[in-house]
TORKOL-4160 file (C-alpha; in steps of 0.2 Angstrom, whole numbers, padded with zeros to 4 digits, m for minus):
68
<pt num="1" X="m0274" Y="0044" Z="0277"/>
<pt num="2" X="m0262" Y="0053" Z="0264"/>
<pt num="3" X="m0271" Y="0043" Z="0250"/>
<pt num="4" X="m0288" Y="0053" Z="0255"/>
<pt num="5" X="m0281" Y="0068" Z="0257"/>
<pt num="6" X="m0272" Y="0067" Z="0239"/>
<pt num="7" X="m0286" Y="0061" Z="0231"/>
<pt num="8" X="m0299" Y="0075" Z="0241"/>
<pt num="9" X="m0286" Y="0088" Z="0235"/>
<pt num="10" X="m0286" Y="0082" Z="0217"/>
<pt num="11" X="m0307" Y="0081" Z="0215"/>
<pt num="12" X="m0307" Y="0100" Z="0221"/>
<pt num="13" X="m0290" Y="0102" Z="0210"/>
<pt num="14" X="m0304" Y="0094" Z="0194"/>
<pt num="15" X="m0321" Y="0105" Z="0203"/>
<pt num="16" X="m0310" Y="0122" Z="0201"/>
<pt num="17" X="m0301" Y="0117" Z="0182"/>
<pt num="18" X="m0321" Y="0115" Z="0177"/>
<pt num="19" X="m0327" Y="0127" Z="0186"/>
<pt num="20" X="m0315" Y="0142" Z="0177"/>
<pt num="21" X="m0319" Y="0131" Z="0161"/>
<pt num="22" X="m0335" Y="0136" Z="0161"/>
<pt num="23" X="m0332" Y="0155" Z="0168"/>
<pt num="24" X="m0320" Y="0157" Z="0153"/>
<pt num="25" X="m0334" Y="0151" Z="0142"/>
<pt num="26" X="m0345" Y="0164" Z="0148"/>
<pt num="27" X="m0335" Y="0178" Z="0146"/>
<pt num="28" X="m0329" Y="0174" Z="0128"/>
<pt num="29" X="m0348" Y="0173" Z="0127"/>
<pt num="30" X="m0353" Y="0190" Z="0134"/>
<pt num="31" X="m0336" Y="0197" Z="0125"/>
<pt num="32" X="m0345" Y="0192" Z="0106"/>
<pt num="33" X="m0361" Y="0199" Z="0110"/>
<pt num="34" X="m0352" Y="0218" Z="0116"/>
<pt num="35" X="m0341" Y="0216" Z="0100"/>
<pt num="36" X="m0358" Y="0213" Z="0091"/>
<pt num="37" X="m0366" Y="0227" Z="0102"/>
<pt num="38" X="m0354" Y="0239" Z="0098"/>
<pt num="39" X="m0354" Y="0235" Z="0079"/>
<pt num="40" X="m0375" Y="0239" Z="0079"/>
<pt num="41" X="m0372" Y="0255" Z="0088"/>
<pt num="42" X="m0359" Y="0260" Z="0076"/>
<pt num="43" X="m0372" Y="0258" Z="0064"/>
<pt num="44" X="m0384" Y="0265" Z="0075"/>
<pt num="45" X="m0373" Y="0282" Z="0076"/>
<pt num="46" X="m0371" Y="0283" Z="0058"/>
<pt num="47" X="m0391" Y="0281" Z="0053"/>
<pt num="48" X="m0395" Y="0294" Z="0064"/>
<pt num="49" X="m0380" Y="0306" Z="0059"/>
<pt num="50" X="m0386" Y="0302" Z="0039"/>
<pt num="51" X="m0406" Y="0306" Z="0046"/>
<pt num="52" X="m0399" Y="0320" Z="0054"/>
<pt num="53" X="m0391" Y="0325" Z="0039"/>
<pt num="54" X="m0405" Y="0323" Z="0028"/>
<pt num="55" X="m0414" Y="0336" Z="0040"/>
<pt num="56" X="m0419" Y="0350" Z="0030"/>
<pt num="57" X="m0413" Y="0369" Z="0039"/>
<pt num="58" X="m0423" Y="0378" Z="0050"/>
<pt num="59" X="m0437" Y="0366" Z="0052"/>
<pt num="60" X="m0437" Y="0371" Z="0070"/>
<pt num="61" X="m0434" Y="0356" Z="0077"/>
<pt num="62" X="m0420" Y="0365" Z="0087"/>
<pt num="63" X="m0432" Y="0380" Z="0092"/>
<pt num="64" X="m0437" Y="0382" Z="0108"/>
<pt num="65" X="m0455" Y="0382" Z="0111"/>
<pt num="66" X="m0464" Y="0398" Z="0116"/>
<pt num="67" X="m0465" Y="0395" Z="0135"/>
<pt num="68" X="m0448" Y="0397" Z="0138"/>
């Protein structure tokens, strides 16, 4: 009977070592695409800044409109 309980403990022993395998997989997965995310929204930031930039002054974009 110990037999059976060894080898029971060791398939869920294997079942768990695959199971945080494939969890560490996933997560280094998700981690590249933030890293990548995070790289487009820097470029992202620094378009719109150089758009905002290339704004010319007083073309009441910043003006409220009469109504208020």
């Amino acid at each position: 009977m110990d037999d059976d309980r060894l080898v029971e403990v060791e398939t869920k022993l294997a079942y768990q070592e695959d199971t945080i395998q494939q969890l560490n997989d996933v997560i280094c997965r998700q981690q590249d695409q933030i890293d990548a995310l995070l790289v487009k929204y820097g470029l992202l930031v620094t378009r719109v800044k150089e758009l905002d930039n290339d704004l010319p002054e007083g073309d009441g974009v910043d003006e409220r409109p009469p109504h208020y």
